[in-house]
C-alpha positions in Angstrom: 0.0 0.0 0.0 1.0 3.2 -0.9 1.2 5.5 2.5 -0.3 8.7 0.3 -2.8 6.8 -1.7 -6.5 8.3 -0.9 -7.8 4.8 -1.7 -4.9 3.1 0.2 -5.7 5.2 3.3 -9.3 4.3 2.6 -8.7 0.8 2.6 -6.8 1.2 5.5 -9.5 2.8 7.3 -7.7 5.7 8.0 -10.3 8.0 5.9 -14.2 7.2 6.5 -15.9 5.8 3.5 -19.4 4.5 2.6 -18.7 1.2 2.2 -20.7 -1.5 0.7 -18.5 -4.8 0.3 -15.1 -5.8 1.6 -12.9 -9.1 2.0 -9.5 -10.0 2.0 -8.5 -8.5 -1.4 -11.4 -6.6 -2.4 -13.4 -3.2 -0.7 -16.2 -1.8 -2.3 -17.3 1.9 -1.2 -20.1 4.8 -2.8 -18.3 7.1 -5.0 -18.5 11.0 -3.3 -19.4 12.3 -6.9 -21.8 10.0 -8.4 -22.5 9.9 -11.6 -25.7 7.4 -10.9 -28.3 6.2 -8.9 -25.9 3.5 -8.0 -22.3 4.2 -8.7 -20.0 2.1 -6.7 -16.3 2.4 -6.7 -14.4 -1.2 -6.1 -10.6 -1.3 -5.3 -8.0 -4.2 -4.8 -6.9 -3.8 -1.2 -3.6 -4.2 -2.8 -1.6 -0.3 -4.3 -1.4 -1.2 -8.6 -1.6 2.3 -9.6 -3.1 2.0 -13.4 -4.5 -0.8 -15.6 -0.8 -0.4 -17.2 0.9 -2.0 -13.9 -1.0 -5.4 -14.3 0.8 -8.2 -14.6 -0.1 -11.9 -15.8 -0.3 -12.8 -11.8 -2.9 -10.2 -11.1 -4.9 -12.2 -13.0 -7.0 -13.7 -9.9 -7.8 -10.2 -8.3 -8.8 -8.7 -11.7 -11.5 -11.6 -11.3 -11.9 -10.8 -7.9 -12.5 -7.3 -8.4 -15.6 -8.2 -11.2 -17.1 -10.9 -8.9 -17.3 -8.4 -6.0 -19.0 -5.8 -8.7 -21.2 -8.4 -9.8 -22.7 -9.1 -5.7 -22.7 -5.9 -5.2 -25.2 -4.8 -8.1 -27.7 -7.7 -7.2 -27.2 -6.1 -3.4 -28.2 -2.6 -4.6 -30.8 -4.0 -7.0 -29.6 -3.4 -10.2 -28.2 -6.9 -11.9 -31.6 -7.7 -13.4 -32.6 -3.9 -15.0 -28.7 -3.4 -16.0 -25.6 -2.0 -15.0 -21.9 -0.9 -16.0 -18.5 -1.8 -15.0 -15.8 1.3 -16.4 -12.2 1.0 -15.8 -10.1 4.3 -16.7 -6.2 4.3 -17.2 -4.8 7.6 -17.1 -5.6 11.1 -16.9 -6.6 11.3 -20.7 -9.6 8.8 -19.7 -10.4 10.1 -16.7 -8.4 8.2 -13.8 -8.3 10.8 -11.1 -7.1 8.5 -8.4 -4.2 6.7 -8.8 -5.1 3.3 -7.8 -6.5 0.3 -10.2 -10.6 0.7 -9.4 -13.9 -0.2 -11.4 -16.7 1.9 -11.6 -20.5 0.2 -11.1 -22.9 2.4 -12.3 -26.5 1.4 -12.2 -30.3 2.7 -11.3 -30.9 4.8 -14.6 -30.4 4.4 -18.6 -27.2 4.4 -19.4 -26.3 5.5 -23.1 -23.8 4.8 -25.3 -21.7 6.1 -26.4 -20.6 6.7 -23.1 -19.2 11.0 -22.4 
């Protein structure tokens, strides 16, 4: 973990969050700007900065990370009407926060294309 991370300290506990799911690997919390109904930030517990630092033996928490989104959008109630999972690597696409996390975004149409 990175010791000036806002979603490492968040994970950590060290900053309060709204959160909605957490294990071992994995926390889920409510994103402070949302952009939905439902919009649901999930992190690995673990600091990986962008999509770009992935390696082949990340593979099991990518997983992780989409089975966690995929629990928590039947617990808010929005598997069966839809949802969205967004990942953004680097400033250009939006990454604000420099830690690996997937946006859930759910409870409203969602167009395409997406902004």
């Amino acid at each position: 973990m990175s010791d000036t991370c806002l979603f490492c300290k968040i994970a950590r506990r060290e900053l309060d969050a709204a959160v909605v799911y957490e294990d071992d690997d994995v926390l889920a919390f409510k994103d402070i700007q949302p952009q939905a109904p439902v919009h649901v930030l999930i992190i690995p517990r673990r600091h990986l900065a962008t999509l770009n630092d992935l390696r082949p033996d990340h593979g099991d928490l990518i997983v992780k990370l989409v089975l966690a989104a995929t629990k928590i959008a039947r617990d808010q109630g929005v598997a069966d009407d839809g949802y969205r999972l967004v990942w953004n690597c680097q400033e250009g696409a939006g990454q604000s926060v420099f830690h690996v996390h997937l946006h859930l975004l759910g409870g409203r149409r969602l167009n395409w294309p997406p902004g």
